[in-house]
N, C-alpha and C positions, 0 to 999 in steps of 0.2 A: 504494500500500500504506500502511495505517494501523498504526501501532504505541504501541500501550500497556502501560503498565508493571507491573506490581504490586510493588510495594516494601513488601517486607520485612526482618526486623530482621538476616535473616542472610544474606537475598539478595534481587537483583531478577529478578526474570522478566520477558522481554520476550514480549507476546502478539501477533503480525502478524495483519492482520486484511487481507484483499483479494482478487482473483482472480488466479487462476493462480498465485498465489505462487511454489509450490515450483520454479519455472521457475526456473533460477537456483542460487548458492553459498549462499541465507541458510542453507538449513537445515545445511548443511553448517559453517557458522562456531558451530555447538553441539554439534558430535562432536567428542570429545575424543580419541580414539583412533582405532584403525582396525576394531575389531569393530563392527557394528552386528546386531541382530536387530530385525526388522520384527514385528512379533505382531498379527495382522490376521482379519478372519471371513471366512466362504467369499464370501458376496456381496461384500465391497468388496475382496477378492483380485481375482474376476473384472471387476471394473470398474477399478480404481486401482491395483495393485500396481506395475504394470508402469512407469505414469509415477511412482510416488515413487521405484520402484527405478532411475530414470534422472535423478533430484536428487541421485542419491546417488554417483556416479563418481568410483572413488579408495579407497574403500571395500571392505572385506571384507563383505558384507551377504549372511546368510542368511535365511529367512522360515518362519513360523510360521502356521501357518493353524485357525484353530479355528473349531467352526460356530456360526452366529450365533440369537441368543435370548437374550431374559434368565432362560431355566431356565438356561443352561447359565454364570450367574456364581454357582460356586460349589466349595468346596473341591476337588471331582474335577477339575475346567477347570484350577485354581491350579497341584493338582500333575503336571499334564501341561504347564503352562510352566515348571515347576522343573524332571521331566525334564528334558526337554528342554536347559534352560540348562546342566543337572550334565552332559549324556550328550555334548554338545558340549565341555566342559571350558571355559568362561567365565570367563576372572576378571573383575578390580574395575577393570577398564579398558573394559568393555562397554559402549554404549551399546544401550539398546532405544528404539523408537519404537513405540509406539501408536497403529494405524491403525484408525479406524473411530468406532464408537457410544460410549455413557456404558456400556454394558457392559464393553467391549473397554479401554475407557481405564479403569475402576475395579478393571479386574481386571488389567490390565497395569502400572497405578502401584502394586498393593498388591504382585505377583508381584518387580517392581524395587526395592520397598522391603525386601523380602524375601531374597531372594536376597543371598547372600553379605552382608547386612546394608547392601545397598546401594547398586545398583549407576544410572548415568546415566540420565537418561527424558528424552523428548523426546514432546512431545503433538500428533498431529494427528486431530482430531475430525472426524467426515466427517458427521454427525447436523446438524441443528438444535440439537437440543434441546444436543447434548455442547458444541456451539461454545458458546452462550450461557450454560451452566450447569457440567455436570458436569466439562468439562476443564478449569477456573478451581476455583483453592483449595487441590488438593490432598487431597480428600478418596480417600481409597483403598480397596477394599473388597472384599468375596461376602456374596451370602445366606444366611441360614440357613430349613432350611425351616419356624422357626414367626417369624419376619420379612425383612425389608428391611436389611441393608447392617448387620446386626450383628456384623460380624466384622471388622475393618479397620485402618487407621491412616491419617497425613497423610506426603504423599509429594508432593513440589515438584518437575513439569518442569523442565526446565532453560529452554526456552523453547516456546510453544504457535502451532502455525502453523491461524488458521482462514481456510481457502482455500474461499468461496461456491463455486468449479467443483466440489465434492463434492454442493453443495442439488443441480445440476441433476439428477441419477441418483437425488434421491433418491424414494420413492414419494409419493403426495400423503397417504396415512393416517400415515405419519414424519414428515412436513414439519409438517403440521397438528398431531400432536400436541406435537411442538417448541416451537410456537409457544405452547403454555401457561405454559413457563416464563419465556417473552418478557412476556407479560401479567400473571405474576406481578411481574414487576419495577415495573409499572404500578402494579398494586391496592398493592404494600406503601410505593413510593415517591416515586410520579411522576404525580401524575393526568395533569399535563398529556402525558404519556408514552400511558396510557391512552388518552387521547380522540382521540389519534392514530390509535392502531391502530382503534379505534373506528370513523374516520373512513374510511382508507385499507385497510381489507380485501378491498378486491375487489384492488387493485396487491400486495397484500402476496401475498393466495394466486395471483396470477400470477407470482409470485418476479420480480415487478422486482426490478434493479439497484439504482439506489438507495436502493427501500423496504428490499431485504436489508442493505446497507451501513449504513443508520440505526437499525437496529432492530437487528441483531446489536452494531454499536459501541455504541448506548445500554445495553443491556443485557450488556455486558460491562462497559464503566465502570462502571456502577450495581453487577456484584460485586463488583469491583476495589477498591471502595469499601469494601465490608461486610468482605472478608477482609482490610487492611490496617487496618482498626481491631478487628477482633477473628478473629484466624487459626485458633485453635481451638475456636471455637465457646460458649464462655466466657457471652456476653452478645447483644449487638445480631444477630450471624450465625446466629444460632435464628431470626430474622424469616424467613431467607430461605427455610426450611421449610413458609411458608405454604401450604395446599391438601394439604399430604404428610405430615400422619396421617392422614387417612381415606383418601389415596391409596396411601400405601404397605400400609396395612391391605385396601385392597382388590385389590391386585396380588397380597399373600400367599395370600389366601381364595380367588382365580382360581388362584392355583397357579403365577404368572407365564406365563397360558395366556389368552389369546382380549383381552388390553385393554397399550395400549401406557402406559408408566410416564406420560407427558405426558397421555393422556387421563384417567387416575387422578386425577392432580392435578388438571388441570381440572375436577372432579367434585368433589374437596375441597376446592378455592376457592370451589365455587358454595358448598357446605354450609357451610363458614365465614363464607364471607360473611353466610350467612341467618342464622347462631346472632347474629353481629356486630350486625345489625340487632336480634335481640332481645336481648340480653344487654348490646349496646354503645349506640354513640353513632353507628353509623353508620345516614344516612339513605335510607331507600326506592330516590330515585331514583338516589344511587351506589351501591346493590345492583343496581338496573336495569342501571346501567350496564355494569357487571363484566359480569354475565349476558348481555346485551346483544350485548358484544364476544366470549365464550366461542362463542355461537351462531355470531354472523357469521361466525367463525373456522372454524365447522364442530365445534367440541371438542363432549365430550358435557357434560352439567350433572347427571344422576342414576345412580345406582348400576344396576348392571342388578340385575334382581331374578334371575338365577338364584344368587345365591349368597345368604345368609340375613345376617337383621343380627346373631345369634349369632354367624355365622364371622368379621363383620367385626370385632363387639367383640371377638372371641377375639385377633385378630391386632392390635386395637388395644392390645389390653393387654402386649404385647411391646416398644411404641412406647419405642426408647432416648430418645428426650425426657423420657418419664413418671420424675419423682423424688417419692421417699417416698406412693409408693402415686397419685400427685395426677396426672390427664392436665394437659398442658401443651400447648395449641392457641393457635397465630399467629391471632388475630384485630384486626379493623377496627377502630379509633377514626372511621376519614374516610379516603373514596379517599387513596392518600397516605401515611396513618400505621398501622402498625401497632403490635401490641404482644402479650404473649402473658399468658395467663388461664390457672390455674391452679385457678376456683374449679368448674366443671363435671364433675360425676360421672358415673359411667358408666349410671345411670338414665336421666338428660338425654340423654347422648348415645345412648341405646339407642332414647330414643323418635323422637330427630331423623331416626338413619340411617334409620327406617322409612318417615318423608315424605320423604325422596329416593331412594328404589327406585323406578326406573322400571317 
C-alpha cells in the first residue's frame, strides 16, 4: 500500500493508494465515533457494500442507497440525504463515507459539508476517473440544470482510500472514460507522463497491475501538487480544468444523458488543444500526440452532432470560470505547460465547436 499526503494549512489528508486495502483497521483509525452512514448507488451496493461493510466491525453502520447517474446529482438527491441524516436523528459525531463514483462523492462531500454544518467524511472512490480526480481536493457539489457543478462548496475527507479491486467491476466505457482525466494530467504537466501512456495502452486498457498503480499514483501526486499550492482555486488549480469547458458545456446540452463526464472532457482537450495550436505556441506534432493517445485510449475527440453548437455555446456561457463577461479556456503553451487565455470570444469559439461535431 502507497500513501500520500496532501498537506494543508489546516490539515493533512492521508490518500492510501493499493489493493484490497480496506482489508484490514486502516479505515477504521479515521472514525471518530461510533455512527457511520455509508451513502453508496445501486450498482456499487450490489457489488461492494457488503465487503466495506465488513472493514467496518465495531461500528454502528447504516446505508444509504441512491440510484446511480449523473442526472441524479442534484438538489432533489441532496435533500433525500439530508432526510435521511435529520429522520435518523445524527448528530456532529457522524461519520459518513462515500462509496462509489465522482457523483456519489460530490454529492456526498457537499451533503456532509452541509449537514449540521459539518459533519466527518471519509472518501472511497470506486470510479477511475473519482480515484485520480474528483475524490482529491475537496471540491463539493450538484448540478444545476443550465450547468455543471454550480452549486457547491470545498469539503476535506478526513482520509481517501483508492483501492484498484473497485477498476476490476468496473465497465470498460467507465474505465476508458476515466482515463481522460489521467491524460489530462499529461497534456497540462508531464509530457514525459504523456508518452507513457502513449506508449503502454494496450497494458493500460488491460488494467495491469502495475500500469494501474503508476498511472493512478502519478496522477494523484500530480493533484496533490496543484491543490496544496493553491486549495481554492484562486490561480494555478484552474489549469487542472483543462478539456472541461466544452466538456462540461457538452454534458449540460446532453442533458447528462447518453456521454460519460471523462468522454466530455476528452473531447474538450482535443478542441483545446487544436485552438492551442492556432492561437498558441503549441506544435502540430504534440497536438498529434495528445490526439494520438485520446484514440489509443479508445476516448472520443469530437462532439456528437446530435446536439447543436447553439446548445453548447448556450451552456458554455454559464461556465463558472467565465469573469467579466471574458471565457476563460486552459490552453497549451507545449505538451507540458499550460496556461489559460482569456482573449477568445464566443464568435471564435462558435465557429470552432462546429469543426469538431462529428
Amino acid at each position: 500500500m502507497k500513501k500520500v499526503s496532501l498537506k494543508l494549512k489546516h490539515k493533512n489528508i492521508p490518500i492510501y493508494i493499493g489493493n484490497n486495502i480496506l482489508v484490514g483497521s486502516t479505515i477504521a483509525n479515521h472514525i471518530k465515533h461510533k455512527d457511520v452512514v455509508i451513502i453508496t448507488n445501486t450498482k456499487i451496493a450490489n457489488l461492494h457494500l457488503k465487503k466495506v461493510k465488513r472493514s467496518l466491525k465495531g461500528f454502528l453502520v447504516k446505508t444509504l442507497i441512491l440510484p446511480d447517474g449523473e442526472k441524479y446529482k442534484n438538489i432533489n438527491t441532496l435533500n433525500k440525504i439530508h432526510d435521511y441524516l435529520i429522520k435518523n436523528k445524527f448528530n456532529r459525531d457522524l461519520t459518513v463515507i462515500a462509496l462509489g463514483g465522482g457523483v456519489i462523492g460530490d454529492l456526498v462531500a457537499f451533503a456532509s459539508d452541509t449537514f449540521l454544518r459539518g459533519v466527518n467524511l471519509i472518501q472511497v472512490p470506486t470510479t477511475l476517473l473519482a480515484q485520480v480526480d474528483s475524490s482529491i481536493g475537496g471540491k463539493a457539489g450538484i448540478n444545476h440544470q443550465n450547468g455543471k457543478n454550480l452549486i457547491g462548496s470545498f469539503k476535506h475527507p478526513e482520509a481517501i482510500f483508492i483501492d484498484i479491486m473497485f477498476l476490476k467491476t468496473l465497465s470498460n466505457k467507465q474505465y476508458i472514460a476515466g482515463l481522460a482525466e489521467v491524460v489530462k494530467y499529461g497534456a497540462i504537466g508531464n509530457s514525459v507522463f504523456l508518452k507513457w501512456l502513449n506508449k503502454n495502452f494496450k497494458a493500460i486498457l488491460l488494467r495491469k497491475t502495475e500500469c494501474l498503480v503508476k498511472l493512478i499514483s502519478t496522477s494523484v501526486k500530480a493533484k496533490v501538487d496543484v491543490v496544496q499550492q493553491d486549495e481554492k482555486e484562486s490561480n494555478i488549480r484552474a489549469h487542472l480544468n483543462f478539456g472541461h469547458t466544452l466538456g462540461h458545456a457538452i454534458e449540460s446540452a446532453m442533458k447528462y444523458k447518453g456521454i460519460l463526464h471523462g468522454e466530455a472532457v476528452s473531447i474538450g482537450m482535443n478542441f483545446a488543444a487544436a485552438i492551442s495550436v492556432e492561437k498558441s505556441t503549441l506544435e502540430i506534432m504534440e497536438y498529434n500526440l495528445l490526439e494520438d493517445t485520446l484514440l489509443k485510449l479508445g476516448l472520443p475527440i469530437h462532439a456528437p452532432s446530435s446536439i447543436s453548437d447553439k446548445s453548447i455555446m448556450k451552456h458554455m456561457s454559464f461556465d463558472k470560470k467565465k469573469k467579466n463577461g471574458k471565457n476563460h479556456l486552459v490552453l497549451l503553451e507545449s505538451i507540458g505547460k499550460s496556461f489559460i487565455c482569456d482573449k477568445l470570444t464566443d464568435s471564435y469559439l462558435s465557429k470552432f465547436v462546429k469543426t469538431f461535431q462529428s
